[in-house]
C-alpha positions in Angstrom: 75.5 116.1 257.2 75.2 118.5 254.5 77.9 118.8 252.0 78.7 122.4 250.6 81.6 122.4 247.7 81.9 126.2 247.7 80.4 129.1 249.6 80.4 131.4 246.6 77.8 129.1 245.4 75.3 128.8 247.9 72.3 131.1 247.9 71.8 131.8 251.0 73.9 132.5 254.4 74.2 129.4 257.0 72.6 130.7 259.5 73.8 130.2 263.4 77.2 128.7 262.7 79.3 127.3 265.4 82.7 127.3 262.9 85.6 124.9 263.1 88.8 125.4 260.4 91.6 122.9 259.3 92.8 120.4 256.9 91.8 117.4 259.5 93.4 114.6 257.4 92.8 112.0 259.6 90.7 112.9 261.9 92.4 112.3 265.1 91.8 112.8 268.7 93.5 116.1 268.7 90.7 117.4 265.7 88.0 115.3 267.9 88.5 117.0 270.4 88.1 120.5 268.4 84.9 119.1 266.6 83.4 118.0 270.1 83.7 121.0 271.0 82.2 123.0 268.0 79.1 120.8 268.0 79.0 121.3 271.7 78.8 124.6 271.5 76.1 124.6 268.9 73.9 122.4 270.6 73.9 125.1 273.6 73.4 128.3 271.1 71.1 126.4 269.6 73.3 126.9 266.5 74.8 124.5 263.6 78.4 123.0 263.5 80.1 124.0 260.6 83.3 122.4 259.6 85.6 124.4 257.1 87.9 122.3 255.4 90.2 122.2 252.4 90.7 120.1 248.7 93.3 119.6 248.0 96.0 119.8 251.2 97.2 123.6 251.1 101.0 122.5 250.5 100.0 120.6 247.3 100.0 124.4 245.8 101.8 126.1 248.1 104.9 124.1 248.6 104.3 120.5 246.5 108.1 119.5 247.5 107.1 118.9 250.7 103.3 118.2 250.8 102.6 115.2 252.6 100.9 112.1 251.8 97.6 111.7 252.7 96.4 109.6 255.6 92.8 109.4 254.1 90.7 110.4 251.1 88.3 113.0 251.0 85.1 111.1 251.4 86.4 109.1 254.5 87.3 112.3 256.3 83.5 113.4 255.3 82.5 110.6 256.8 84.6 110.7 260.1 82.9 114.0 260.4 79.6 113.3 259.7 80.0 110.7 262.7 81.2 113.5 265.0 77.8 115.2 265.1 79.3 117.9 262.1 76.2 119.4 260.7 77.4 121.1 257.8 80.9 120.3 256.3 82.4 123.2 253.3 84.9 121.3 251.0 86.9 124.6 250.2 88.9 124.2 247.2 92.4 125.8 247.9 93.9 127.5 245.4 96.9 129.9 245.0 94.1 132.7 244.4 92.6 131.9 247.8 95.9 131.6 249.8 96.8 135.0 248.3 94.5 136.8 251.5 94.9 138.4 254.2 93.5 137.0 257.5 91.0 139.9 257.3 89.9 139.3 254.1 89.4 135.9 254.5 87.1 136.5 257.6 85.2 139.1 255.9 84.8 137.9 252.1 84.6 133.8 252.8 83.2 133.3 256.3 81.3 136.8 257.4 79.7 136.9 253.9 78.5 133.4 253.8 78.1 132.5 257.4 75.7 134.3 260.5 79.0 133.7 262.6 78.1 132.9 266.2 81.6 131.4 267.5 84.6 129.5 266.3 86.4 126.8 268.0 89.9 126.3 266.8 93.2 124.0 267.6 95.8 125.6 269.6 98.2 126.0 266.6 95.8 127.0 264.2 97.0 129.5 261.1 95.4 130.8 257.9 95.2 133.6 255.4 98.4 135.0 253.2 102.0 133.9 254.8 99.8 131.9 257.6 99.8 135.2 258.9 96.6 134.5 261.0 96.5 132.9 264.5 93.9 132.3 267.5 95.0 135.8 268.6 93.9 137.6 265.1 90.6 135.4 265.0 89.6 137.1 268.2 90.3 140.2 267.5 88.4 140.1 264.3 85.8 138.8 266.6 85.9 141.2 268.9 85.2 144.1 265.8 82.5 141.9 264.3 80.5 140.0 266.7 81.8 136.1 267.1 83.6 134.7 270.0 86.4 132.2 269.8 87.6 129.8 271.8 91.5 127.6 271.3 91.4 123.7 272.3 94.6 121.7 273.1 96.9 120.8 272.8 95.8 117.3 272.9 98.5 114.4 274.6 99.0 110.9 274.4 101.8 108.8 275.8 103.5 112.3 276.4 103.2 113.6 272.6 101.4 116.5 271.3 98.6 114.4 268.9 99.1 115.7 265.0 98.4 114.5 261.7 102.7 114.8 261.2 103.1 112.6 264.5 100.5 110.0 263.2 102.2 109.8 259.3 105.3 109.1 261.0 104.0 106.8 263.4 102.8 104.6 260.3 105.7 105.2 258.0 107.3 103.5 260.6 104.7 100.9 261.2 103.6 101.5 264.6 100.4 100.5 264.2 99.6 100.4 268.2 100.7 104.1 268.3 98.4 104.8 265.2 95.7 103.3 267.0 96.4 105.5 270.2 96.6 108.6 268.2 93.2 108.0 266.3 91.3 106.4 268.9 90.4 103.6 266.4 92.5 101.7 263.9 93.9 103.1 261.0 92.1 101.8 257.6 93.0 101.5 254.0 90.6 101.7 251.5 90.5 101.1 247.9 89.0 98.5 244.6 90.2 95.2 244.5 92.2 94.7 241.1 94.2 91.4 239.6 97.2 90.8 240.1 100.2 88.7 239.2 97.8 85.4 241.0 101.5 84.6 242.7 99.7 83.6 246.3 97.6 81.2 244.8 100.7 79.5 243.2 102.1 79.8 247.1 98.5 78.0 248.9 97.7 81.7 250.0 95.6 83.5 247.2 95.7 87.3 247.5 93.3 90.5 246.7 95.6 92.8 245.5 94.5 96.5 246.5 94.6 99.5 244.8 94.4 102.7 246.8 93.5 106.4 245.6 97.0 108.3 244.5 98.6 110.6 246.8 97.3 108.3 250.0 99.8 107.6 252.6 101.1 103.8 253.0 102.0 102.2 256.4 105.9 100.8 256.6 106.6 97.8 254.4 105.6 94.5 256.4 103.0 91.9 257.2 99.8 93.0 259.4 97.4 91.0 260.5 94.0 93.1 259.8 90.2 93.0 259.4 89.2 93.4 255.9 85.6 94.9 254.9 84.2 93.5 252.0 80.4 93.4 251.2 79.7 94.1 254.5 81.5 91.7 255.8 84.2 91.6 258.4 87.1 89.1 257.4 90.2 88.2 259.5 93.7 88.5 257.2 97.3 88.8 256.3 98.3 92.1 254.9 101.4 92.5 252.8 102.8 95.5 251.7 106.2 95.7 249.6 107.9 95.1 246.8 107.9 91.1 247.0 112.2 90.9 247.2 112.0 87.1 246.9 111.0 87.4 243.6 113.4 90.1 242.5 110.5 93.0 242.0 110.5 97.0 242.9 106.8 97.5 242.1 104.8 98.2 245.4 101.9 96.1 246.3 99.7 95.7 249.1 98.0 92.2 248.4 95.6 90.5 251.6 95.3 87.1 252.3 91.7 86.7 253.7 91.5 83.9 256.2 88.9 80.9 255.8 87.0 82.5 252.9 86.6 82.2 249.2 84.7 84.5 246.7 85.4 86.6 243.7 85.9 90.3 245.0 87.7 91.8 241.5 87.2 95.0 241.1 84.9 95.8 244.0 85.6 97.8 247.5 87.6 96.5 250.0 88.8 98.3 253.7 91.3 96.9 255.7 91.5 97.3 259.4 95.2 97.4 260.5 95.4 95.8 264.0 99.0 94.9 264.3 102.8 94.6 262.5 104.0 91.0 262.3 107.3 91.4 261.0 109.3 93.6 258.5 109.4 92.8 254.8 112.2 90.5 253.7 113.8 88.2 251.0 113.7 84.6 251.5 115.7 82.0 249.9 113.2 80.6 248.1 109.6 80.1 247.4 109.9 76.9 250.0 111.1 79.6 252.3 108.7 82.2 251.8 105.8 79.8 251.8 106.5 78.4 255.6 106.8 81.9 256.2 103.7 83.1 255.2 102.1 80.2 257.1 104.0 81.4 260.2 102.4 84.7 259.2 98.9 83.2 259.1 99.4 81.7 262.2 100.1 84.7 263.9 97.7 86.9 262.5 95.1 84.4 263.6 96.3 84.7 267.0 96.4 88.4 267.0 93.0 88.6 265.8 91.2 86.1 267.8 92.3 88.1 270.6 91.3 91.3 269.3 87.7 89.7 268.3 85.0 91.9 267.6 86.7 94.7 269.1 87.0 98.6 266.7 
């Protein structure tokens, strides 16, 4: 998948584009379904897929009070993408300049100008240009006046709920991974470097890695989860903790992994971790006697949970 950072940049027009537009943070099976489409489509005009997509999330600038965390980083969502059969992804920097246009002029000075504009497959509630003033209904009349069809997909449902990146960020914040799951079609993942920490599991019989995730990214409720972590290409079973370790009195948020049956020295490289399931809520113990047959408790389970989940993504 090519990678284009700005369309003012590129030298020449993208040729035959099948065009899809959004934020997609997350990738779910709503925006699947919109990218199937889109490629799809191309496949039969003998076009390209072209996905249009913006850095950093519009309500960052337009309204940062209430721009939401992020359920991934940029390059993940590249890479879900990618995997969808996306042929050309633009990384459109938004900026309060380039919210400041009208629907129109965003059709005919961003996409007409850069892209031979064949069709556009968009989500049912799709919106864009100055005030979110555009909608599926202006996209096809600007179509109709200049050549490209367009097409609206979805809603998409699951267990009776309209999928969205807002349903799947409270789904997490709330710690339902299974829900996650369903939304995504795969299992939510947190990625980040592997950094030392306070060396407190060790002390405890369960040593940690303690992760540290890009700013801005969305964390799941405070608990245990049992997940597969992904380090060095491998695929290791584990205790996920994330909170601010009451027992010991502290308000600094961590999210430290036990890793099951294996050893190494991982500081400061990658690690992705695989959330399969919620043991239990985050709580205070009495003690460090407490909290240690507690975490065993937790390592039991996860092991359970896992083995039964085996190889499965």
């Amino acid at each position: 998948m090519r990678v284009v950072r700005h369309l003012h940049r590129e030298p020449a027009r993208l040729e035959r584009v099948v065009l899809t537009l959004g934020n997609f943070d997350g990738v779910h099976l709503g925006h699947q379904a919109i990218i199937a489409r889109a490629v799809a489509v191309a496949r039969e005009r003998h076009g390209q897929a072209v996905v249009f997509t913006f850095e950093p999330h519009p309500l960052t600038v337009l309204a940062p009070s209430r721009a939401p965390a992020l359920l991934q980083p940029l390059a993940e969502r590249l890479g879900l993408l990618r995997d969808l059969g996306t042929a050309v992804a633009v990384v459109q920097r938004f900026t309060s300049r380039f919210a400041s246009q009208t629907p129109a002029e965003f059709v005919a000075d961003w996409l007409l100008a850069h892209l031979d504009l064949v069709h556009v497959v968009v989500g049912h509630n799709v919106s864009f240009g100055k005030d979110r003033a555009g909608n599926t209904a202006t996209l096809r009349s600007l179509g109709a006046e200049h050549g490209f069809s367009v097409e609206s997909i979805g809603p998409v449902t699951v267990d009776g709920m309209e999928v969205s990146s807002t349903t799947l960020r409270r789904a997490l914040q709330a710690g339902d991974v299974a829900l996650g799951t369903r939304l995504l079609g795969r299992r939510h993942r947190l990625g980040g470097r592997v950094v030392t920490g306070e060396r407190r599991g060790r002390v405890l019989g369960f040593p940690t890695a303690n992760l540290r995730v890009p700013p801005g990214l969305l964390l799941p409720a405070d608990g245990v989860y049992a997940v597969f972590a992904g380090v060095e290409r491998q695929r290791i079973p584990g205790v996920l903790n994330i909170g601010e370790r009451p027992t010991f009195g502290e308000r600094r948020r961590t999210i430290e992994t036990h890793l099951l049956d294996w050893a190494g020295d991982i500081y400061g490289r990658p690690m992705t971790l695989e959330l399969v399931a919620r043991i239990r809520g985050e709580r205070a113990f009495a003690g460090v006697d407490a909290l240690r047959a507690a975490i065993a408790d937790d390592v039991a389970h996860a092991r359970s949970i896992l083995g039964a989940a085996g190889a499965g993504r």
